[in-house]
KEKOLMAR-744980 format. One line per field, with one value per atom (N, C-alpha, C): residue number from 1; atom name; x, y, z. Coordinates in steps of 0.1 Angstrom, whole numbers, plus 5000, padded with zeros to 4 digits. Example, Ala and Ser with C-alpha at 12.3 -4.5 7.8 and 13.67 -1.06 7.14 Angstrom:
n = [1|1|1|2|2|2] $
atom = [N|CA|C|N|CA|C] $
X = [5132|5123|5132|5128|5137|5129] $
Y = [4943|4955|4967|4978|4989|5000] $
Z = [5078|5078|5078|5071|5071|5079] $
***
This chain:
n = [1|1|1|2|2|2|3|3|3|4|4|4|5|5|5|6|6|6|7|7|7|8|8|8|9|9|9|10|10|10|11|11|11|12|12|12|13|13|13|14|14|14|15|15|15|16|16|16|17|17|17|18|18|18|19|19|19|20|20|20|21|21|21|22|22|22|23|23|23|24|24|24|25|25|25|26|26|26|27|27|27|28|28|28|29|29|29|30|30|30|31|31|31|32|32|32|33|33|33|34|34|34|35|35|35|36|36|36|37|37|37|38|38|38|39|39|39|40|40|40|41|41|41|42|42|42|43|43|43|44|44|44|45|45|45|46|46|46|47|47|47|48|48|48|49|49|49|50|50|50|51|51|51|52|52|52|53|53|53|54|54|54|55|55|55|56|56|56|57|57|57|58|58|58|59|59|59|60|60|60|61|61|61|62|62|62|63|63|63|64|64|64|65|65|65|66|66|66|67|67|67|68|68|68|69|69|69|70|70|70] $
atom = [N|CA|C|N|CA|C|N|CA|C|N|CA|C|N|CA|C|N|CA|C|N|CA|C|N|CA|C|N|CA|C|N|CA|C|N|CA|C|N|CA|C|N|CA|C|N|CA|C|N|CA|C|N|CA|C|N|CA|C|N|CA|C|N|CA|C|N|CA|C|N|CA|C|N|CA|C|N|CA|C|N|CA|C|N|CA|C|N|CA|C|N|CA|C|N|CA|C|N|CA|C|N|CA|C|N|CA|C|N|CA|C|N|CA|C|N|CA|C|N|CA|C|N|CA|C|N|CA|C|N|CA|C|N|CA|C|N|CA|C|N|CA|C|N|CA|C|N|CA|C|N|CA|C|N|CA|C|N|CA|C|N|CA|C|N|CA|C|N|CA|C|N|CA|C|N|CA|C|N|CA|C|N|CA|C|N|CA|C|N|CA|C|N|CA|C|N|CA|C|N|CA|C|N|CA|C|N|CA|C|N|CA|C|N|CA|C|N|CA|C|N|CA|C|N|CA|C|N|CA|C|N|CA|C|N|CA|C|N|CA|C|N|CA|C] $
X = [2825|2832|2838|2833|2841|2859|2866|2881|2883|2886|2882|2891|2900|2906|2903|2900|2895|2905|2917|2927|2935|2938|2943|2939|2928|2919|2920|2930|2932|2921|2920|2906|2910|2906|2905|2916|2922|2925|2918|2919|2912|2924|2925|2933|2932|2940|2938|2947|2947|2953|2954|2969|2973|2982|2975|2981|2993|2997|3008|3010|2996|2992|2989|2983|2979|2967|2957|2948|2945|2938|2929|2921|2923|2907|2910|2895|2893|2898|2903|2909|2908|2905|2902|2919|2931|2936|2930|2933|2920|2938|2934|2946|2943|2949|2958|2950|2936|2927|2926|2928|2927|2913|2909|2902|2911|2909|2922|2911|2913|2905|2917|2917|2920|2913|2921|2917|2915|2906|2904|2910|2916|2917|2904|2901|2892|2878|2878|2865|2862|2870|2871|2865|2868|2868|2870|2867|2875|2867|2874|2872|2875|2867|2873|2870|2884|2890|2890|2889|2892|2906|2920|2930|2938|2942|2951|2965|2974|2989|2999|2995|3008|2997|2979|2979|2981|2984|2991|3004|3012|3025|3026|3012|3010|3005|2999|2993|3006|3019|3028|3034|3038|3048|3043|3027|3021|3027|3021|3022|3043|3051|3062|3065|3059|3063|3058|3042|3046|3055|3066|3069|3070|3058|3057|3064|3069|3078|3066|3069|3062|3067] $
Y = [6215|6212|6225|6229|6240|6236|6246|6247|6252|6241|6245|6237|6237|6230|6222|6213|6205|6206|6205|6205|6218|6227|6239|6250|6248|6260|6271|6265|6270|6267|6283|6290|6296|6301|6306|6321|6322|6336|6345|6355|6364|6374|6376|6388|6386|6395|6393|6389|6392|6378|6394|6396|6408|6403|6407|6403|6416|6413|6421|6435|6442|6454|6457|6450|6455|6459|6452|6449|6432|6440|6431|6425|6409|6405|6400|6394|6390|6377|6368|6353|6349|6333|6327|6319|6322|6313|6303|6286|6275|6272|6267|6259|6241|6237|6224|6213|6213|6199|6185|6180|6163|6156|6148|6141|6134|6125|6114|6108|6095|6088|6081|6080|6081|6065|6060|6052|6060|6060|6062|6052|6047|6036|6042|6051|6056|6055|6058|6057|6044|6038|6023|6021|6033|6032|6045|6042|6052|6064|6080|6093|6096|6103|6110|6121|6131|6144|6153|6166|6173|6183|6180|6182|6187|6203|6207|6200|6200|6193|6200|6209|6217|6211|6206|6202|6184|6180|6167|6168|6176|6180|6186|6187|6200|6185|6178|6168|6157|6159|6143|6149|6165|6174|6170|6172|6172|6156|6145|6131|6132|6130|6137|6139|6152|6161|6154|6141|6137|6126|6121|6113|6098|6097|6089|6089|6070|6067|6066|6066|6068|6058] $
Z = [5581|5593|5598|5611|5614|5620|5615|5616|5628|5641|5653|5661|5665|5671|5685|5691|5704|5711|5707|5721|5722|5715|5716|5714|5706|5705|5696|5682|5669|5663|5660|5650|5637|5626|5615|5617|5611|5610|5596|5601|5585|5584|5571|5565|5550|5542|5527|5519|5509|5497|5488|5489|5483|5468|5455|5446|5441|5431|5424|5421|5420|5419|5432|5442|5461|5455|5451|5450|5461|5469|5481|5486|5490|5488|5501|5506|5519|5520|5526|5532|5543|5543|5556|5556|5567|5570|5578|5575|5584|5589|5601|5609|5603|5598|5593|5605|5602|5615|5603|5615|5613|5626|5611|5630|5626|5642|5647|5658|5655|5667|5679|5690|5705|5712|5716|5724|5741|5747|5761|5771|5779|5790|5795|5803|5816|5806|5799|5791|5785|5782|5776|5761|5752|5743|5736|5724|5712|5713|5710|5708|5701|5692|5678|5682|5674|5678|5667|5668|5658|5659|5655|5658|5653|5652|5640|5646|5635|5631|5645|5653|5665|5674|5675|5686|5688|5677|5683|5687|5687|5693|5708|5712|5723|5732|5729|5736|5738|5725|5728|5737|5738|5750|5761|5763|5780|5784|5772|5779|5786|5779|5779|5790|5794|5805|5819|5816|5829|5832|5821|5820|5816|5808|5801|5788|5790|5780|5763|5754|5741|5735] $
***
């Protein structure tokens, strides 16, 4: 499963994994994805998402922001 975020667009970071001597190895940070499945109203049914943990936060802010009560 690629580590890909659908709503925000969190990707993989790379850097290294520096031990006690600074001795260096290559690392994949993955951002923290969840699927989560979605009811649509307009579509009239369920969507499954692939969602790291800041973008269900980024999606409850937008709803939020137009006003909608939660």
């Amino acid at each position: 499963m690629a580590a890909h975020c659908q709503v925000t667009g969190a990707e993989p970071g790379f850097g290294h994994s520096i031990s006690h001597s600074h001795r260096r190895n290559k690392r994949r940070f993955d951002p923290n994805i969840q699927k989560k499945r979605y009811w649509v109203p307009s579509l009239r049914r369920n969507v499954t998402l692939q969602v790291s943990a800041k973008g269900i936060d980024a999606v409850v802010a937008e709803i939020l922001a137009r006003g909608v009560k939660l």
